[in-house]
C-alpha positions as CSV (number, residue, x, y, z in Angstrom):
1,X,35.2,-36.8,41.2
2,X,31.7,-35.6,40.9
3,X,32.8,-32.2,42.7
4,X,35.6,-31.6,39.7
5,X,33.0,-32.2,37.5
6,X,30.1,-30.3,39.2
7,X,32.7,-27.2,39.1
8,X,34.1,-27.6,35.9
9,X,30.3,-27.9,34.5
10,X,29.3,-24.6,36.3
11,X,32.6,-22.8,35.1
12,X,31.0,-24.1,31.4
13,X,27.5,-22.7,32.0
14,X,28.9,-19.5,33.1
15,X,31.4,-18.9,30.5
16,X,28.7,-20.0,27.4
17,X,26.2,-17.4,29.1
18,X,28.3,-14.8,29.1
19,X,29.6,-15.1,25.5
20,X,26.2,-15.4,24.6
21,X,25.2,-11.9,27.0
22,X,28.6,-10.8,24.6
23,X,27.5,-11.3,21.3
24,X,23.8,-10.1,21.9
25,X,25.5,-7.0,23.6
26,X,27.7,-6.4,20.3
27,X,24.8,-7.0,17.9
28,X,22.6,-4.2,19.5
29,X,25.3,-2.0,19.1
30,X,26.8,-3.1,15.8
31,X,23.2,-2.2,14.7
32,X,22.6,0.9,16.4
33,X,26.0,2.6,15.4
34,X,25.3,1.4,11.5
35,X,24.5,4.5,9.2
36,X,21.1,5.1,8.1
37,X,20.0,3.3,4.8
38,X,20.1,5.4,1.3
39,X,16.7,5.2,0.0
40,X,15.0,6.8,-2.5
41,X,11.1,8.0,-1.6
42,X,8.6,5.7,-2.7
43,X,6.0,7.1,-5.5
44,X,2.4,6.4,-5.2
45,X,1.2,6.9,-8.7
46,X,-2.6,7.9,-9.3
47,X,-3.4,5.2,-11.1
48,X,-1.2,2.8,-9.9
49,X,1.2,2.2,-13.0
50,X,4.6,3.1,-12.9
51,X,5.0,3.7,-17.1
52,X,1.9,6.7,-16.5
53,X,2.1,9.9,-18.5
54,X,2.5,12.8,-16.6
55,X,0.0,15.2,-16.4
56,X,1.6,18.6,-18.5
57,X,0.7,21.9,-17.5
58,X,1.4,25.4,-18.9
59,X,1.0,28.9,-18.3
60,X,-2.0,30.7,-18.6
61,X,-2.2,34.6,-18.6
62,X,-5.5,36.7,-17.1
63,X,-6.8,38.2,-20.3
64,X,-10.0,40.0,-19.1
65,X,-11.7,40.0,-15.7
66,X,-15.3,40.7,-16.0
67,X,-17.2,41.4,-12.5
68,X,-20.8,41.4,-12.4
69,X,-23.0,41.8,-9.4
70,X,-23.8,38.2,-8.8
71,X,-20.2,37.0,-10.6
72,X,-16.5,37.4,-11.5
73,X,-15.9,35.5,-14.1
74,X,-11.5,35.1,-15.3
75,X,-10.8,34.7,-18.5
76,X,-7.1,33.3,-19.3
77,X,-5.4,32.7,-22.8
78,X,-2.9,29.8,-22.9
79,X,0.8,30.7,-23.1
80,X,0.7,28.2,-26.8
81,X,-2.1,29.9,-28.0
82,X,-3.2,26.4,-29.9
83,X,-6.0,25.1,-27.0
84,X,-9.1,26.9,-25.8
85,X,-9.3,29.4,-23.8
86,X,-10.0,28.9,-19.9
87,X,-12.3,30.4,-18.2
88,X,-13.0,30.1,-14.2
89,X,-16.1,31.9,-12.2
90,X,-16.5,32.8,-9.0
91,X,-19.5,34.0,-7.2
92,X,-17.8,35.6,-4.2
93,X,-17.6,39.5,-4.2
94,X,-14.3,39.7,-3.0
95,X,-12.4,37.1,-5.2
96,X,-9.4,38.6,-7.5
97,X,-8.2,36.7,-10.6
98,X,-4.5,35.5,-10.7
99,X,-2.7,37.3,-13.1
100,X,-0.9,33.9,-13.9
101,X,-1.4,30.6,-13.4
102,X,-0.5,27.0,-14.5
103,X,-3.3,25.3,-16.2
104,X,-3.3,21.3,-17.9
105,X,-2.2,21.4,-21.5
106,X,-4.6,20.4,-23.8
């Protein structure tokens, strides 16, 4: 009697391992044949709030370039006309102004 149930115990132990080796097996591939996940990219705001304004920008067009010896100095007028003017220097001899660029409204 113990031999039947020796045999019938082993016959058990091999048939719950190898539904568990089964389902394991199926997971990993279940898993790795599933389609990638539709995400949108996370945004790192500046300042860390979500509700921010957005920094505005407009374009600026090279008005006069003035080069001096020990200076190049750019001067641009806003494409609104309503804020200041911008000006950007440059002491290297072989800088050239943009003739347009995109400057922060004001």
């Amino acid at each position: 009697m113990t031999s039947i149930y020796s045999a019938m115990n082993y016959k058990l132990k091999r048939c719950y391992r190898i539904s568990l080796l089964l389902f394991f097996l199926l997971t990993i591939v279940n898993k790795s044949w599933a389609p990638a996940r539709m995400h949108k990219n996370t945004i790192i705001y500046p300042t860390g709030h979500k509700y921010e304004q957005k920094q505005k920008y407009e374009v600026c067009r090279l008005k006069k370039e003035l080069r001096r010896p020990t200076e190049i100095k750019c001067f641009y007028t806003r494409q609104d006309k309503l804020g200041s003017e911008l000006i950007i220097t440059n002491d290297q001899p072989t800088f050239s102004c943009l003739k347009e660029m995109k400057c922060k409204r004001e």
